[in-house]
N, C-alpha and C positions, 0 to 999 in steps of 0.2 A: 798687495804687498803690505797695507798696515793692518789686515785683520791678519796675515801671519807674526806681522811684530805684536798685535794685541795679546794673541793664543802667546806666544815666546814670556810677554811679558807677564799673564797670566800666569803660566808654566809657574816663572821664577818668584814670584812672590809666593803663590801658596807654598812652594819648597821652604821658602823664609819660615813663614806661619808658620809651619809643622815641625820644622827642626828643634828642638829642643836644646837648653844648655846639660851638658851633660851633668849628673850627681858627682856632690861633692863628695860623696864614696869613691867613685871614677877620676875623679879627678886627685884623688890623693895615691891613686895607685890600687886600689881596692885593698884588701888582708894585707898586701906583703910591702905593699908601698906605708901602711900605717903602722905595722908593726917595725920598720925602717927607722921610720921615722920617731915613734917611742924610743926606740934603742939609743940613736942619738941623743934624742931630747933627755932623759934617764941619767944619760952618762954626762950630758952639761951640769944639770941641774948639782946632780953628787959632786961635779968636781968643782963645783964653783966655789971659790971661798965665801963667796958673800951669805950664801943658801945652802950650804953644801952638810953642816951640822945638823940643819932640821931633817937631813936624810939618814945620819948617821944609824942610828937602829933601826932601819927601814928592811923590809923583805925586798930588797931590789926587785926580784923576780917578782913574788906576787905586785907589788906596785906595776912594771911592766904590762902585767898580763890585764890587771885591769885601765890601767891608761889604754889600753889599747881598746878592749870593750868599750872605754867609754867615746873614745872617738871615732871610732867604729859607729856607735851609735847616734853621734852628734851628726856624723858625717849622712845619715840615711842610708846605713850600711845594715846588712843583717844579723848584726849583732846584738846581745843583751848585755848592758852593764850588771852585773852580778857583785858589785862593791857595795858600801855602806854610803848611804849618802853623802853629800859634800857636808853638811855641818857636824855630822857623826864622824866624818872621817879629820874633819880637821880641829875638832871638840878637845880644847883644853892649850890648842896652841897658840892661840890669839897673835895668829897672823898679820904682822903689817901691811899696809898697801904698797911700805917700801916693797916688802919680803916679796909681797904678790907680783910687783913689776918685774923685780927681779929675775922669778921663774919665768915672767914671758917671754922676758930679751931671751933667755935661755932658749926658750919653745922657738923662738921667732927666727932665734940663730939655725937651729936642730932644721928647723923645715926652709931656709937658704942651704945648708947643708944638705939638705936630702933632694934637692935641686924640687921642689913644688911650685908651680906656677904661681903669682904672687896673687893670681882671683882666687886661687883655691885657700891660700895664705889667708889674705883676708875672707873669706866666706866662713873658715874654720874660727878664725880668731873671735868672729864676729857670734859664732854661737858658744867660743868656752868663755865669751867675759860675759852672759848670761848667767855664770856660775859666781861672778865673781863675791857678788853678796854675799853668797852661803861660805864661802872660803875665808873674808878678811874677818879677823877679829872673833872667831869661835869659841 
């Protein structure tokens, strides 16, 4: 009886080992769960009073298409970001840290909205404030 509990118990750990967490491409919904959640995050960000001017002469769309690429890409999705860099793209606005929290509450509201599990929440967050350098103060 306990070398079949051994094999049983045997069994159940290497299932453990091998199981893997799933990507945080998967875990954001892949393509259509990202692109969801841009569209939300997009539509906060413009109507915010706080940040809502620095979108004002914005390509909503192109901005869209690439937020989405690029977390697509953050995400270990098979996507290419095809934008300008973060300090090209934000060259001449000398972004606050206020302005910069600002858009995350935005993001952070966008993906509570989009209903994201709160590990994929943070594992995303956790690679777009990697960015943050190249963003404040351009």
């Amino acid at each position: 009886m306990s070398r079949l509990l051994l094999c049983a118990l045997a069994l159940l750990l290497g299932a453990c080992a091998s199981t893997r967490e799933r990507s945080l491409y998967a875990q954001l919904g892949g393509r259509a769960g990202i692109e969801r959640l841009v569209m939300i995050a997009v539509e906060k960000v413009h109507d915010d009073p706080r940040i809502g001017e620095l979108f004002a002469q914005t390509d909503l769309e192109y901005l869209r298409e690439r937020l989405v690429e690029q977390v697509c890409q953050l995400a270990d999705g098979p996507c290419e970001y095809t934008g300008l860099s973060m300090p090209d793209t934000h060259s001449g606005m000398n972004l606050s840290e206020r302005e910069f929290n600002w858009f995350v509450e935005d993001f952070e509201a966008a993906m509570r909205e989009a209903g994201l599990p709160l590990a994929a929440q943070n594992r995303l967050l956790a690679r777009l404030a990697r960015l943050r350098g190249e963003i404040i103060r351009q």
